[in-house]
Structures are given as structure tokens and as C-alpha cells.
C-alpha positions as CSV (number, residue, x, y, z in Angstrom):
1,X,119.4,107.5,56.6
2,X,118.6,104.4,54.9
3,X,115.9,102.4,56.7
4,X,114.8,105.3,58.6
5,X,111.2,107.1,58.2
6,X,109.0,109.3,59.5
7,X,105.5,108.2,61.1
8,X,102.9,108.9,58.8
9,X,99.9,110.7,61.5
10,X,96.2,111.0,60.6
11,X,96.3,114.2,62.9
12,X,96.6,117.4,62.5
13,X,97.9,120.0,64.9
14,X,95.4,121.6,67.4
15,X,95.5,124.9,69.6
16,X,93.2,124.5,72.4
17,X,92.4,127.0,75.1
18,X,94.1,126.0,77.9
19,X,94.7,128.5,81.2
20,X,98.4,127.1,81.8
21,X,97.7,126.2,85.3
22,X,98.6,122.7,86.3
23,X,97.4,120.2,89.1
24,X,100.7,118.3,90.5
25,X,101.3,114.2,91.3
26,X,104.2,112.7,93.2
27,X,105.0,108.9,92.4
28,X,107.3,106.5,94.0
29,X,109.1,104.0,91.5
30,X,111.6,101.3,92.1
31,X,113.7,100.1,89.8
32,X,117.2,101.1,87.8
33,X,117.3,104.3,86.3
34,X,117.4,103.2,82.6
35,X,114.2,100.9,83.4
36,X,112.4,104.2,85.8
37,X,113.1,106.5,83.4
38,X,110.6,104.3,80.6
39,X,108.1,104.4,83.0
40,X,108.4,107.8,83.9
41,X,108.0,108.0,80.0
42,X,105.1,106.0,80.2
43,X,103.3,107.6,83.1
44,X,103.2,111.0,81.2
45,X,101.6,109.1,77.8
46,X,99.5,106.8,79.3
47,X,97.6,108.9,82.0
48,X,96.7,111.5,79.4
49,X,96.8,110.6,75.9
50,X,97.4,107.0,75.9
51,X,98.3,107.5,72.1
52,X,101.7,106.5,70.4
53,X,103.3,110.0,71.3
54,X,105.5,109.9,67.8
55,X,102.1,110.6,66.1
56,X,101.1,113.3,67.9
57,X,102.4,116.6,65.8
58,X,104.2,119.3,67.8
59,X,101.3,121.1,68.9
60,X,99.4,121.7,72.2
61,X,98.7,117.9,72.9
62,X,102.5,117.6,72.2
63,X,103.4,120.5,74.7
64,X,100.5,120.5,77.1
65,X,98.0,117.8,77.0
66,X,100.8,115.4,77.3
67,X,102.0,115.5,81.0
68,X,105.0,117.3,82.5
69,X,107.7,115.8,83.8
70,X,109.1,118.3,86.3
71,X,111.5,115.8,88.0
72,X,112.9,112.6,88.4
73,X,115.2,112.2,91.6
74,X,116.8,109.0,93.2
75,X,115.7,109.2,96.8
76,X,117.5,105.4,98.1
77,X,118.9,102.4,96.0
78,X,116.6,101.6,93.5
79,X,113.8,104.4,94.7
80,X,113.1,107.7,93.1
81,X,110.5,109.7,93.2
82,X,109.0,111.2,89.8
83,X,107.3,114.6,89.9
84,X,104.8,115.4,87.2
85,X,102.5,117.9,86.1
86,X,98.9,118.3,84.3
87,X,96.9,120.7,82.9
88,X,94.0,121.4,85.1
89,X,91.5,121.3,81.7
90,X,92.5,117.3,82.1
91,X,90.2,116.9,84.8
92,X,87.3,118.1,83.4
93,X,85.8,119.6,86.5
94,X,85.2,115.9,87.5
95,X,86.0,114.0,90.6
96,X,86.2,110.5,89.0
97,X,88.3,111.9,85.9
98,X,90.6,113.1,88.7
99,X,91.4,110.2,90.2
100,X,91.3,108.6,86.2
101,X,94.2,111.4,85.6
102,X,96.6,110.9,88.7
103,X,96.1,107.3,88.6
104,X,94.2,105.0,85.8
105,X,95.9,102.8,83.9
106,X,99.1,103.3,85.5
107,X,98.0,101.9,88.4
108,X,98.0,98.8,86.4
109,X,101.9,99.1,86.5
110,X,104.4,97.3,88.8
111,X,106.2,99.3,90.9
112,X,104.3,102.5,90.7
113,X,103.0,104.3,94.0
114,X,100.9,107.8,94.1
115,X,102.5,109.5,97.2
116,X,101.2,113.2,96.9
117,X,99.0,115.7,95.2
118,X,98.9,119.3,94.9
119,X,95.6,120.4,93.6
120,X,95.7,124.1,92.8
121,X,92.6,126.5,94.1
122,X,90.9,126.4,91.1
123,X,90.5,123.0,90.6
124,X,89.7,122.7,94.0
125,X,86.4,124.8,93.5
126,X,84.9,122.4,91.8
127,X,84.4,120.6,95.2
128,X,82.8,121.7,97.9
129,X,84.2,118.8,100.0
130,X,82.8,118.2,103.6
131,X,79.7,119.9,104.6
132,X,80.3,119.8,108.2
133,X,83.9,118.4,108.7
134,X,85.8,119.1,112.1
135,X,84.2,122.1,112.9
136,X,80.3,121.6,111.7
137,X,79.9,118.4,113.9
138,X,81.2,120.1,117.0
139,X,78.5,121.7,116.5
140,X,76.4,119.5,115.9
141,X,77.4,117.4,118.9
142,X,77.6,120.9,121.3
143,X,81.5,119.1,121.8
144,X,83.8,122.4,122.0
145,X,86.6,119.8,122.9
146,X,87.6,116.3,123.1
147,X,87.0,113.2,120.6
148,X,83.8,112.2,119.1
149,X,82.8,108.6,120.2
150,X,81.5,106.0,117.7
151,X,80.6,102.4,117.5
152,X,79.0,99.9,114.9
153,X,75.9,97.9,114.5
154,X,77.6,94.4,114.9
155,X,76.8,91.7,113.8
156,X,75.1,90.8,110.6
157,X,72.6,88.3,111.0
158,X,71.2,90.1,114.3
159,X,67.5,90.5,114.8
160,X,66.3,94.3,113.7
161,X,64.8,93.7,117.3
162,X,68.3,92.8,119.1
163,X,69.9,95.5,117.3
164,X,67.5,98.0,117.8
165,X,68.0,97.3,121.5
166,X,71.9,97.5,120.8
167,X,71.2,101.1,119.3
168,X,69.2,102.1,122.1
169,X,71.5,101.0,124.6
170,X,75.1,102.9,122.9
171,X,73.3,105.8,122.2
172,X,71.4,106.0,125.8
173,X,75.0,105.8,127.6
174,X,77.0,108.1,125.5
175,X,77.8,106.8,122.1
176,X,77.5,110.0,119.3
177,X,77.9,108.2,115.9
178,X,76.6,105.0,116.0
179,X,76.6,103.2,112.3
180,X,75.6,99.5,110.5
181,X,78.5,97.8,110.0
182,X,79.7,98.1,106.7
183,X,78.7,94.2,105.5
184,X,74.4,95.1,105.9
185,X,73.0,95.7,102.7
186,X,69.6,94.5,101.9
187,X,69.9,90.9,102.8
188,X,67.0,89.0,102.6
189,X,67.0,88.6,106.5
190,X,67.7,92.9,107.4
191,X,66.0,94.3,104.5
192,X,67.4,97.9,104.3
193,X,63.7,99.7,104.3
194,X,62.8,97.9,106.9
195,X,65.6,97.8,109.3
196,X,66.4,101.6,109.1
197,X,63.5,103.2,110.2
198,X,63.3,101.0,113.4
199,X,67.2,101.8,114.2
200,X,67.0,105.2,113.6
201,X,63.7,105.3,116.2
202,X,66.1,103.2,118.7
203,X,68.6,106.0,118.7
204,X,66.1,108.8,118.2
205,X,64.9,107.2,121.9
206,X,68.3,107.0,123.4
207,X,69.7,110.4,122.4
208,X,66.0,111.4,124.5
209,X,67.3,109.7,127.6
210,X,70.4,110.6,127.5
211,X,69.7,114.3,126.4
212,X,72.4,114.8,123.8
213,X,72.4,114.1,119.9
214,X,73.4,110.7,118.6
215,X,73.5,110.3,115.2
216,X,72.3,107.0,113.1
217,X,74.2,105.8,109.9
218,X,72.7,103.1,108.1
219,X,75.6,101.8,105.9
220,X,74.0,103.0,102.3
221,X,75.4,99.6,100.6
222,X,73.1,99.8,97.7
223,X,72.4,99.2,94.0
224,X,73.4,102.3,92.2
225,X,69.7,102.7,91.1
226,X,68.6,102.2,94.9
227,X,70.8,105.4,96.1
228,X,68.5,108.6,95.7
229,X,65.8,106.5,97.5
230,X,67.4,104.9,99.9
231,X,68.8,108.6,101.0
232,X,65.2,109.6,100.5
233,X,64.2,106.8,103.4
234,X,66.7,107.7,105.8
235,X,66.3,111.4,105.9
236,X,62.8,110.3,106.4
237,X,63.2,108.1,108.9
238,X,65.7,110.3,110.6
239,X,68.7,108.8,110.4
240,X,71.4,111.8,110.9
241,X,74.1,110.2,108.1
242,X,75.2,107.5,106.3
243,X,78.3,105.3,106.3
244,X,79.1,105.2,102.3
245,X,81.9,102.4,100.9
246,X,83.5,104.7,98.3
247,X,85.8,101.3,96.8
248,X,82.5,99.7,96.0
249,X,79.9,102.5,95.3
250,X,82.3,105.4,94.0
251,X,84.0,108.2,95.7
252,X,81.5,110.7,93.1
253,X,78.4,109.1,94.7
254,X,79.8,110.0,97.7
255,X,80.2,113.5,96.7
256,X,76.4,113.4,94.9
257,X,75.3,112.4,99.0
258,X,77.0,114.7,100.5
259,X,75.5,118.0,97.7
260,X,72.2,116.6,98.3
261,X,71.4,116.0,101.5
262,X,70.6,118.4,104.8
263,X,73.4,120.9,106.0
264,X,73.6,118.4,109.2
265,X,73.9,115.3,107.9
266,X,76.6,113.0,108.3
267,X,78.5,110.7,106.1
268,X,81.4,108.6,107.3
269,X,83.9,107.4,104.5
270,X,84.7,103.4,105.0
271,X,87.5,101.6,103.5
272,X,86.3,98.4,102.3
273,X,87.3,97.4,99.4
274,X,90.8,99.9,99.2
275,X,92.9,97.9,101.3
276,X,94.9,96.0,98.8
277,X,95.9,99.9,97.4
278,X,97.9,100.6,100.6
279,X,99.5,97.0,101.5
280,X,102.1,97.2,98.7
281,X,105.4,99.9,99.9
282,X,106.1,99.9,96.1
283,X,102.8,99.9,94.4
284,X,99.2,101.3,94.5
285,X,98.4,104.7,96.6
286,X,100.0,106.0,99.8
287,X,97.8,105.7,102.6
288,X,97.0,109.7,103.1
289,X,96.1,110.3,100.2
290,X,93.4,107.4,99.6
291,X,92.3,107.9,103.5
292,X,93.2,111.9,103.8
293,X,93.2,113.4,100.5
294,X,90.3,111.7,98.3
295,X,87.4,111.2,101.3
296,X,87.7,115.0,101.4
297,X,87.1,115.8,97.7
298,X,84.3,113.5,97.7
299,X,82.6,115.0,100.9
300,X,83.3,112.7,103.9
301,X,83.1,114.4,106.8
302,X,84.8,111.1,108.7
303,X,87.8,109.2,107.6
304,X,87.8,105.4,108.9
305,X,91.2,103.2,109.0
306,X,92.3,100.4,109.9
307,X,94.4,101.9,113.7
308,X,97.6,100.8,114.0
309,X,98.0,98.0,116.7
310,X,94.9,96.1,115.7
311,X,93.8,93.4,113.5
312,X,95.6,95.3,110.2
313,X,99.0,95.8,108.7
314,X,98.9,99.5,109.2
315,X,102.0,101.6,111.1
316,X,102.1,104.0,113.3
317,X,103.6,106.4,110.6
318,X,101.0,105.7,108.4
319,X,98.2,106.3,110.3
320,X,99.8,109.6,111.7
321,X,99.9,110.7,107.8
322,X,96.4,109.8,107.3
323,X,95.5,111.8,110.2
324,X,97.7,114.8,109.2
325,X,96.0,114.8,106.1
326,X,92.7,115.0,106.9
327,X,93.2,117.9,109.0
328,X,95.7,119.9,107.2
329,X,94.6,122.5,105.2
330,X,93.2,121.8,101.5
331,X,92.0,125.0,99.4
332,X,88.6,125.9,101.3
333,X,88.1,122.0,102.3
334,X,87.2,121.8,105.7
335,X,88.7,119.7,107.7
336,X,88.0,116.0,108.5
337,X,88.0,113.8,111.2
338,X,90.0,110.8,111.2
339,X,88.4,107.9,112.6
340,X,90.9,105.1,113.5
341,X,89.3,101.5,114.0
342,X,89.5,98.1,113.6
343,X,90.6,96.3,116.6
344,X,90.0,98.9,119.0
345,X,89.1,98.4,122.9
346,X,88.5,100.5,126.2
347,X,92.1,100.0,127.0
348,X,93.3,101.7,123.8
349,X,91.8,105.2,124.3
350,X,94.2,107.0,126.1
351,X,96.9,105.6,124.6
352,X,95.1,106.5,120.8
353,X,94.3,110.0,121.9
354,X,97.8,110.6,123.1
355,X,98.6,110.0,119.5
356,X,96.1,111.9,117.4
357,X,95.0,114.5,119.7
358,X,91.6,115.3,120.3
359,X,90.0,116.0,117.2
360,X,90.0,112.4,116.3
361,X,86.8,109.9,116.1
362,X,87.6,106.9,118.6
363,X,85.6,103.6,116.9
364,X,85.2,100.7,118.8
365,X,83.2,98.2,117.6
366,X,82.7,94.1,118.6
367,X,84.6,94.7,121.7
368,X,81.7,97.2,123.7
369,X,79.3,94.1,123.3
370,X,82.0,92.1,125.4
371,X,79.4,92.0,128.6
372,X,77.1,94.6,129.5
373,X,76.8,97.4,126.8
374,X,75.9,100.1,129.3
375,X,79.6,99.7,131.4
376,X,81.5,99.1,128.1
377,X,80.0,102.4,127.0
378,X,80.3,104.1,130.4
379,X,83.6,103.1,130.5
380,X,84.9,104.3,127.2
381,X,83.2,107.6,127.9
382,X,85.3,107.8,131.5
383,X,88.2,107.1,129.4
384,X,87.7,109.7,126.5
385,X,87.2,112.5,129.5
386,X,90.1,111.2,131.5
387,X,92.3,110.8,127.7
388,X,91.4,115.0,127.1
């Protein structure tokens, strides 16, 4: 035809050794067909070979390297949900080039939403996930039953005196996980090395008086240089875990933390920094999967979210997905515990038991410094008994 040519490609065509097995990724677009379909199109190209596909010869990139589309359905007006498919080789092995494949630069897209994964076991061995999980800190906390009870370090600014009284108090009275706040770092007034020591001590003392573990997690809200020795100090000073910002330091530093570091220690998954992810119903990542899925992979053992109810936009369907999905089985993961928050009180146990069952982390933070410490504590352990 006149006018009409063929793209002249620099490449040649490859056979690589690929196994054929494939790692799966559900997406929610809106839109019209016509205009779902090119991004559909897109999706495929841009989350593997980002390359003009019309240069790429018919060989293995063509067929495999390229993703799948396996379907494309209409699920409401203007909502379908796209199904796709990629070779496991993508991956690498890699958490981060996980996350790169199922969603990079498409997440850069209008009107795209990751809404499932299905990760196939041999991909999944390239994780060992949780070292404790569910089971390992029942254990841990001698807790054959019921809800794990946690609180924060509030507020920034505190002495490392007052708070070290805080610590001693919660963990004295019946508090298990007690962690900074997610906004101390280093500031020039709570230095990290010198705050952690003395916190861990205060809880060391109160787990003594109370005669049951409690377990300190210095939030580990560090330069990326700072990370090995800031572990380094709090295994040393014997804090039991760490609470780790995966938006802001990386979900694979949280997985380094949790392959290097003792059999028992903790690390809590918070989710600063995600939110704006979730807050979009037609773009970014549904909420289980950034609060189920990925803290598992990376090796949380504890899930936090915002509850529903509280001070964030979350729902009540939401959360119960996020909760689903860190206890529902994943290859050889172990289980996690969810850990809804933000806005919680006394009042709210029995009523957030009721909805996620026992194996759940209850979280309340400013409100057990509303008056004395020791009956805010006292009373949220009554309630966690009488919510079992």
C-alpha cells in the first residue's frame, strides 16, 4: 500500500530460558471500552518492556516477556476489571522489582487500581516473609488466645525521662507491644542512641513487675546508611522489635530487618506515607493488598491501619479485607496480625473484636494518656478479656 512501511528494528530476535510459569495481577479501570482497552494495551508494554512493541520482532519478548492479557471484563458502567499475566523470570527474585512489575509506571496512570495478586509458590520462595507472624508471637507473649494489646510512645517532643516513665507505666499494667510513634527519628531533642536504650530499660523494668514479656519498638526512622547500626543498638539495648515505615524506608529494608535479626524479634509495618495509594476508588492500590499482601512479603509480622470509625477515611469493608488478607493463607507465609489504629479508645474494643476476631492487635494510642495511665491500661486489659 502506498504510504505504508514496515518499522525498521535495531533488534534481533532472542530465545531466553524462561520456565513458563506466570505470577498474576488484577486491575480495576474506569473508563469506555475503546479508551480501557488502550490502557489495558499500555499496562502490558509499559510494566515490562516499556519499548515501542512494533519493534520488538516476534520472538520470546514478543510472546513472553511482553505481559499476558488473560482478560478484560466489564464488571459496572464504565468499570472492568483487566486480568494479566507475567512471567515469573520478570521479577528477578526481587521484592522491590515485584512491586516495579505489578505496578511502576502505570501507577502514574489515571484510573488504574491494583486490586489482586496471585503469586505462584515458586516465586513465593524467594521470601521467607514473617519470622514469627500470628503464631510465633503467641508464643512469644505465652497468649494461646485473645488479642495482643499495643500502644505508642506519644508525643514527640516528650522528655526521654517522661516517656521513659510512660513506658514503664504501659508496660507495668499490661500493655505487650509498646512502640515510638512513627514521627521520632533522631531529632536533635530525642536523639535515637540516646533515647532507645533508656526506653527499652523502662519496659525491660515493667515487663519485671508485671511478670510477663513486653516488647519495645523504637520506630527505626533512619538514614538508609544509619539502618544496620541502629538495629545493631537496639538488639543491644534490648529492644524486642522495631516499628519500620515501609512508604519512606522501602518495603526491601524491611525484609533485610526482618533476615537479620533474632528469631524473636518484632517488627510492626506502619503506613505512613501510603495513604494517598488507598484514598482514590479508581486509582492507586486496593487496600489489602498494600496493608495485607506486601507487609507480608517484606516480613512484617504486624499490619497497622488506619480502623474504621476513627480519625481516617477507611470502611468497614476495607478494613475487613485488610484483615482477611493478612491472615489468609499465602504460599508458606505465615500469617500476620492486623493491627487496626488511629482513633482508637477503651470504648472501642469490644465492639473492634466483635469485628476482627481475636487474632487482631488492638492499638490505642493518645487516648490511654487521657488521665491516669495505670486505669486507662487496666481498663483496656478488662475490656480485651471481657471482648474474648
Amino acid at each position: 500500500m502506498k504510504g505504508h512501511h514496515t518499522p525498521v528494528s535495531p533488534l534481533s530476535p532472542v530465545r531466553l530460558a524462561l520456565s513458563g510459569e506466570r505470577f498474576g495481577a488484577v486491575y480495576a479501570l474506569v473508563g469506555d471500552r475503546e479508551s480501557v482497552r488502550r490502557v489495558a494495551d499500555q499496562l502490558v508494554v509499559e510494566q515490562t518492556i516499556e519499548f515501542p512493541r512494533d519493534l520488538v520482532p516476534d520472538d520470546d519478548i514478543q510472546r513472553e516477556v511482553i505481559a499476558h492479557i488473560e482478560r478484560l471484563d466489564e464488571v459496572g458502567d464504565g468499570a472492568f476489571e483487566l486480568e494479566v499475566s507475567f512471567a515469573v523470570e520478570l521479577a528477578g527474585g526481587l521484592l522491590s522489582q515485584l512491586l516495579n512489575v505489578l505496578f511502576g509506571n502505570i501507577s502514574m496512570v489515571a484510573g488504574v487500581r491494583l486490586v489482586d495478586v496471585a503469586l505462584p509458590a515458586s516465586l513465593l520462595a524467594n521470601f521467607a516473609g514473617p519470622r514469627n507472624g500470628i503464631e510465633g508471637l503467641r508464643r512469644l507473649f505465652d497468649r494461646e488466645t485473645g488479642p495482643l494489646l499495643a500502644t505508642a510512645l506519644k508525643p514527640m517532643g516528650t522528655p526521654v525521662g517522661d516517656l521513659a516513665g510512660f513506658a514503664f507505666d504501659l508496660a507495668a499494667n499490661g500493655i505487650d507491644l509498646i512502640k515510638e510513634d512513627h514521627s521520632f527519628a533522631t531529632q536533635p531533642f530525642l536523639p535515637f542512641a540516646d533515647r532507645v536504650p533508656v526506653l527499652a530499660e523502662a519496659v525491660r523494668r515493667g515487663a519485671d513487675v508485671r511478670g510477663a514479656p513486653a516488647v519495645f519498638l523504637p520506630a527505626l526512622n533512619v538514614a538508609h546508611e544509619d539502618v544496620e547500626s541502629s538495629i545493631d543498638l537496639c538488639i543491644e539495648a534490648g529492644a524486642g522489635g522495631v516499628l519500620v515505615l515501609p512508604g519512606l524506608g522501602g518495603h526491601d529494608t524491611m525484609r533485610w530487618i526482618a533476615g537479620n535479626t533474632p528469631d524473636d524479634f518484632v517488627i510492626q509495618a506502619h503506613p505512613a506515607f501510603l495513604g494517598s495509594f488507598v484514598t482514590s476508588p479508581d486509582s492507586g492500590i486496593a487496600h489489602e493488598v498494600l496493608f495485607g499482601v506486601f507487609p507480608r512479603l517484606a516480613g512484617a509480622d504486624m499490619s497497622i491501619f488506619p480502623n474504621f470509625g476513627g480519625r481516617f477515611s477507611f470502611s468497614r469493608d476495607a478494613c475487613s479485607r485488610i484483615a482477611e488478607r493478612c491472615r489468609s493463607p499465602l504460599g508458606n507465609l505465615r500469617a500476620v496480625w492486623p493491627a487496626p489504629a488511629g482513633g482508637m479508645s477503651v470504648e472501642k474494643v469490644g465492639a473492634t473484636l466483635e469485628f476482627y476476631g481475636p487474632d487482631t492487635t488492638l492499638l490505642i494510642g493518645g487516648e490511654l494518656y487521657r488521665g491516669s495511665i495505670e486505669e486507662q491500661v487496666k481498663r483496656m486489659v478488662d475490656a480485651a478479656l471481657e471482648g474474648q
